[in-house]
MARMARNU-448076 format. One record per residue (C-alpha): residue in one letter; y negated, x, z. Coordinates in pm, whole numbers, plus 50000, padded with zeros to 5 digits. Layout:
REC,residuo,y,x,z
REC,a,Y,X,Z;
...
***
This chain:
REC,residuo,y,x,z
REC,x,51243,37090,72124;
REC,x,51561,37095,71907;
REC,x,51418,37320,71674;
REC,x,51323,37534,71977;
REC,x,51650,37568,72109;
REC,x,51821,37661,71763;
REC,x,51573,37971,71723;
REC,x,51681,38094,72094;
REC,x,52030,38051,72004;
REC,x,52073,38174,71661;
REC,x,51831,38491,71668;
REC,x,51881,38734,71843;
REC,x,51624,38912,71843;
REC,x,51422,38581,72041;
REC,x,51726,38642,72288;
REC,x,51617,38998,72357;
REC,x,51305,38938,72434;
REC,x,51395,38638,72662;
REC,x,51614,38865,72852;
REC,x,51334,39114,72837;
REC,x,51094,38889,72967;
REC,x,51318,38771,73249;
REC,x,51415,39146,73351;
REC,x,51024,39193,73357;
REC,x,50962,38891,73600;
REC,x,51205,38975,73832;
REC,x,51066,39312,73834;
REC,x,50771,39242,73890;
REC,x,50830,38975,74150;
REC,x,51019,39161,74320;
REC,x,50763,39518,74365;
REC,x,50474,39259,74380;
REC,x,50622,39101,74700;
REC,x,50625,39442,74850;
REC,x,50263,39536,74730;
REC,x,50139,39274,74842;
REC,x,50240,39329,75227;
REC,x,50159,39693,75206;
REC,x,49846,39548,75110;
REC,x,49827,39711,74766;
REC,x,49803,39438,74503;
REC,x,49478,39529,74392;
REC,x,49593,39873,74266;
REC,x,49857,39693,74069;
REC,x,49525,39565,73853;
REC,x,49356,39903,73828;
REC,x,49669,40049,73737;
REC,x,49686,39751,73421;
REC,x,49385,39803,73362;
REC,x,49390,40228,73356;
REC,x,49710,40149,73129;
REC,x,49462,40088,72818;
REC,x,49305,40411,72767;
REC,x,49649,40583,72748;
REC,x,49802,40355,72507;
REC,x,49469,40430,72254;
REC,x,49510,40823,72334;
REC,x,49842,40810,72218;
REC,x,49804,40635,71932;
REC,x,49528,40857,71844;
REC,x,49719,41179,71916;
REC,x,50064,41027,71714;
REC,x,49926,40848,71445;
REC,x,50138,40577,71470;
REC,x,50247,40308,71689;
REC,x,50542,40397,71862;
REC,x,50631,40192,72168;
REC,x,50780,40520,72354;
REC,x,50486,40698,72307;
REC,x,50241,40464,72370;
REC,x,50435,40391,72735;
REC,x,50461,40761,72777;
REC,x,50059,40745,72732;
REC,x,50003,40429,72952;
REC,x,50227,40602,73253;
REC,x,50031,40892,73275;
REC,x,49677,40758,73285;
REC,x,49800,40459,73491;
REC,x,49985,40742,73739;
REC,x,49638,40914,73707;
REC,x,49424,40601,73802;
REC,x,49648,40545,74116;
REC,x,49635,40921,74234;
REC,x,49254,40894,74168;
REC,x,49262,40624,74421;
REC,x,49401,40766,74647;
REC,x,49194,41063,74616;
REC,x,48915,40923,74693;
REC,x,49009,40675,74966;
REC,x,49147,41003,75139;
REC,x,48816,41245,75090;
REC,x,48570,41007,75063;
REC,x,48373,40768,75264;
REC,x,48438,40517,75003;
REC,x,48662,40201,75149;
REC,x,48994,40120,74934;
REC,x,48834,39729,74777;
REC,x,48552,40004,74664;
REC,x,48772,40257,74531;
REC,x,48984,40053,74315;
REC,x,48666,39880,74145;
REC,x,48541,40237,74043;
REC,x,48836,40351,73945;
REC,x,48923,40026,73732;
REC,x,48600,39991,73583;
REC,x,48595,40372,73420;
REC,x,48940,40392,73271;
REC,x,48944,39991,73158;
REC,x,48576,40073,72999;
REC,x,48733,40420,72826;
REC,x,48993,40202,72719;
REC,x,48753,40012,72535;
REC,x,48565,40213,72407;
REC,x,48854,40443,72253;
REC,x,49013,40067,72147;
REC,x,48692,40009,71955;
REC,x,48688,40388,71753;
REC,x,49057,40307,71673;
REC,x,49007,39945,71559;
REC,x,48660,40124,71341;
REC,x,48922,40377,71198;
REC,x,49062,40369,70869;
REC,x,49398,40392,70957;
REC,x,49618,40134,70810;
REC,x,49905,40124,71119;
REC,x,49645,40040,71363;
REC,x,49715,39638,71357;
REC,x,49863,39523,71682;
REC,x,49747,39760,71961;
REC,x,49492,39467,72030;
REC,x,49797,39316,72120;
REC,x,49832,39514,72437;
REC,x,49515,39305,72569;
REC,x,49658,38957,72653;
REC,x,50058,39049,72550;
REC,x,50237,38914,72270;
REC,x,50623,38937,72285;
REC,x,50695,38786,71978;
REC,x,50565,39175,71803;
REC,x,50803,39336,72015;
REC,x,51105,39489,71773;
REC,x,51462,39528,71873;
REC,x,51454,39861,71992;
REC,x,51172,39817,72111;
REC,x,51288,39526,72350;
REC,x,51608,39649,72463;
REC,x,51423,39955,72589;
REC,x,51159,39723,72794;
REC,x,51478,39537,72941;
REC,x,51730,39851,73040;
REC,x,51386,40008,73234;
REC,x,51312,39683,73427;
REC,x,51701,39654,73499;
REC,x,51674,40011,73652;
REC,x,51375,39934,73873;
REC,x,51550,39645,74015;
REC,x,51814,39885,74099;
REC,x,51639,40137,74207;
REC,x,51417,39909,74450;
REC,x,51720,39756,74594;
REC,x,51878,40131,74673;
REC,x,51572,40177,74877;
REC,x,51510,39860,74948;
REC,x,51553,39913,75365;
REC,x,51349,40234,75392;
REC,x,51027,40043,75240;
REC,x,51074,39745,75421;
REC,x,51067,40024,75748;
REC,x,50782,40160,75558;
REC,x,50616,39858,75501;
REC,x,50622,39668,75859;
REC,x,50658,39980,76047;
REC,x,50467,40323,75893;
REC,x,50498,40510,76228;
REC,x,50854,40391,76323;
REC,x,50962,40512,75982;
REC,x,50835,40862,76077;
REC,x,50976,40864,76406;
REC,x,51307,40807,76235;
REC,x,51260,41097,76014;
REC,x,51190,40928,75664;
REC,x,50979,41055,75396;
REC,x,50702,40868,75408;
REC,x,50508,41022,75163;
REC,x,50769,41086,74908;
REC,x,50883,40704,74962;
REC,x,50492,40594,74906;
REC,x,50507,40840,74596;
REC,x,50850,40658,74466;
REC,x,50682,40313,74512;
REC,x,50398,40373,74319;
REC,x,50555,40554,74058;
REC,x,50802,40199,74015;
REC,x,50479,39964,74050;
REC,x,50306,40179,73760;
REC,x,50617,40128,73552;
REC,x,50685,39812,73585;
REC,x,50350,39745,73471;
REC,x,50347,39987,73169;
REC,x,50650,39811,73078;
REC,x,50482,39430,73115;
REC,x,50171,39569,72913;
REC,x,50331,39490,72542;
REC,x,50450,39145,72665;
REC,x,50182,39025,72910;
REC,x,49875,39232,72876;
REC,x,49670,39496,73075;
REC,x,49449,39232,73156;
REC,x,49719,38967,73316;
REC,x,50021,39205,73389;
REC,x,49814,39201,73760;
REC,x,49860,38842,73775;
REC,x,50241,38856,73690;
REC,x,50332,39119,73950;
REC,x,50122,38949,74222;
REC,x,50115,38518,74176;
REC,x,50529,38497,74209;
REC,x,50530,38716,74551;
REC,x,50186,38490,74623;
REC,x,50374,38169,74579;
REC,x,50730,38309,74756;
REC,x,50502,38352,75059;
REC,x,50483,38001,75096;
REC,x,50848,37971,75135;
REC,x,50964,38209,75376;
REC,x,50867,38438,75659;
REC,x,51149,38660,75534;
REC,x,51090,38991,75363;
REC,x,51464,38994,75149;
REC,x,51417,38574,75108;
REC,x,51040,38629,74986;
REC,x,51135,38912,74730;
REC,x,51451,38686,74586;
REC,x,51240,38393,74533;
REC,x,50978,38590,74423;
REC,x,51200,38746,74147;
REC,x,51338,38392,74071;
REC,x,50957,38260,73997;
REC,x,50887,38552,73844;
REC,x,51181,38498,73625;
REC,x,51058,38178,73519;
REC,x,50748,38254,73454;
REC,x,50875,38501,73241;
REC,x,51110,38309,73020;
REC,x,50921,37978,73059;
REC,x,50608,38166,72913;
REC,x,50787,38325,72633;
REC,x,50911,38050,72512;
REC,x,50597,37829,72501;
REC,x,50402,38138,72299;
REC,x,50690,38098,72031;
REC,x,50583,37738,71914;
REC,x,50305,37865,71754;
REC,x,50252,38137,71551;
REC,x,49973,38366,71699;
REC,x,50016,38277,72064;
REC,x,50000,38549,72336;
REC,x,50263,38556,72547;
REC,x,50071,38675,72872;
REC,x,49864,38384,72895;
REC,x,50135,38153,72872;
REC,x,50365,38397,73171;
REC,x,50057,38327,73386;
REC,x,49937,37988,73372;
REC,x,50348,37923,73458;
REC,x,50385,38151,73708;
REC,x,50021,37973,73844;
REC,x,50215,37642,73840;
REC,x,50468,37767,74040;
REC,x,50181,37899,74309;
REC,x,49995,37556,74289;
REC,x,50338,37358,74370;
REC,x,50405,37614,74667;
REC,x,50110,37613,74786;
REC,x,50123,37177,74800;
REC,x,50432,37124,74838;
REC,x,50652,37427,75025;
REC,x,50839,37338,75321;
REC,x,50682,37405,75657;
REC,x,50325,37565,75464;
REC,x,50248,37363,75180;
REC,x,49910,37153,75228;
REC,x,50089,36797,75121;
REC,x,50391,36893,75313;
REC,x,50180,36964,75680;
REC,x,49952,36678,75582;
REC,x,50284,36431,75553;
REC,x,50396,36612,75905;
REC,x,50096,36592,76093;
REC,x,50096,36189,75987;
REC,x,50433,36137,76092;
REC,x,50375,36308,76418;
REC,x,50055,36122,76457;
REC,x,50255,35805,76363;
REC,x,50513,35909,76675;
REC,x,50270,35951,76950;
REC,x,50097,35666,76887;
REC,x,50445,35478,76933;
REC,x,50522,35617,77210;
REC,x,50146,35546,77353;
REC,x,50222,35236,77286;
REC,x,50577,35219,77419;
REC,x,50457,35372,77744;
REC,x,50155,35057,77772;
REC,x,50445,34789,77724;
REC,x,50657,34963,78007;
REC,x,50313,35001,78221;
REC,x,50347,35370,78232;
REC,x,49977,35449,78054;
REC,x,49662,35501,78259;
***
């Protein structure tokens, strides 16, 4: 443990990506809680999943492995993957659930496939794009990092300057018309910020897990709270944790994904809200409904002492 907290102290690069990490839980705790009411936390997945083939194409186009343009890849065919969804939900007799498997299974099976001819290739700068699989922050460079952390900062920003025109949105579609908002450009703004905070997460967590990141910490606020502005700052707290919890577990051994580890924490935070959250959790209710059990059965028997029971 000693050991552990000299490395986060004394490099700085390990600081970075901490703060990186953190910037990215937030993030995504914070657009997950609102996905996840408008009912769009499965697209969230495709779009992780869509992120794949992008990342290869790049790579194949460039040559090398440049975060910038491998993120510049992954936002386009993850934008394209969510637009396709939409597509056909809208012209189609096809129901959302449906959509979103299609969709997910073609790009995420592309992605493979192109993953496969540049892993076959004789390229000698292709080592570490496997890492875009399950996420491993520890091959993230400086640059690389601080870039990763200013772009979640901005979409916290930005999602908090809009913050009461999708909650209007988001509990209240019509209303938000009536008042004269832009629903469609708003819809357009939120997906645009859920595809990049995923394309950002991709390099740390994975396209395969960067779902789970962006949707467990809003799962687990929901315990909490009945509160849309509570539920998105503890989601962004959990998500924070997760973040920084599960980087540094992956750095005490060499080789360790990072997205893994960001999961199974931000799981144990959903697990101990799920038991043990005021007013939901299962233990919590169970200990409630015994103590209220406990109190009419003393007053039952308080009323047969005084003679008042028939």
């Amino acid at each position: 443990m000693s050991d552990l907290m000299n490395m986060v102290l004394n490099n700085a690069n390990t600081q970075w990506v901490l703060l990186a990490t953190m910037l990215l839980g937030i993030a995504s705790g914070v657009l997950g809680s609102i996905a996840l009411l408008r009912k769009q936390s499965l697209i969230g997945d495709a779009v992780a999943h869509a992120a794949l083939p992008g990342i290869c194409i790049a790579f194949m186009l460039t040559g090398e492995k440049s975060l910038l343009a491998l993120l510049i890849g992954a936002t386009i065919t993850g934008l394209l993957a969510a637009y396709c969804i939409q597509f056909v939900i809208s012209n189609s007799i096809i129901k959302e659930d449906t959509a979103i498997c299609l969709i997910l299974s073609v790009f995420f099976g592309f992605g493979i496939v192109l993953l496969t001819k540049v892993t076959q290739s004789p390229a000698g700068n292709k080592s570490g794009l496997s890492d875009f699989i399950f996420g491993q922050a520890a091959s993230l460079v400086g640059s690389d990092v601080k870039m990763m952390a200013i772009t979640a900062a901005a979409l916290i920003v930005i999602t908090a300057l809009i913050f009461k025109e999708l909650k209007v949105l988001t509990f209240d579609p019509e209303f938000a018309k009536g008042l004269g908002l832009p629903a469609g450009f708003l819809n357009l703004v939120f997906l645009s910020l859920l595809v990049a905070v995923i394309v950002i997460g991709i390099q740390a967590v994975g396209v395969i897990l960067m779902a789970a990141l962006l949707i467990t910490p809003a799962v687990a606020a929901r315990y909490w709270t009945d509160s849309l502005g509570k539920m998105i700052v503890i989601s962004g707290i959990f998500g924070a944790i997760s973040g920084v919890a599960g980087t540094l577990i992956s750095t005490l051994g060499e080789g360790f994904a990072t997205g893994p580890f960001i999961v199974v924490t931000a799981t144990a935070l959903f697990l101990f809200s799920m038991f043990f959250a005021p007013g939901r959790g299962i233990v919590t209710n169970a200990i409630k409904r015994q103590i209220n059990h406990k109190k009419i059965n003393r007053e039952l028997t308080m009323q047969k002492e005084r003679g008042e029971y028939l």
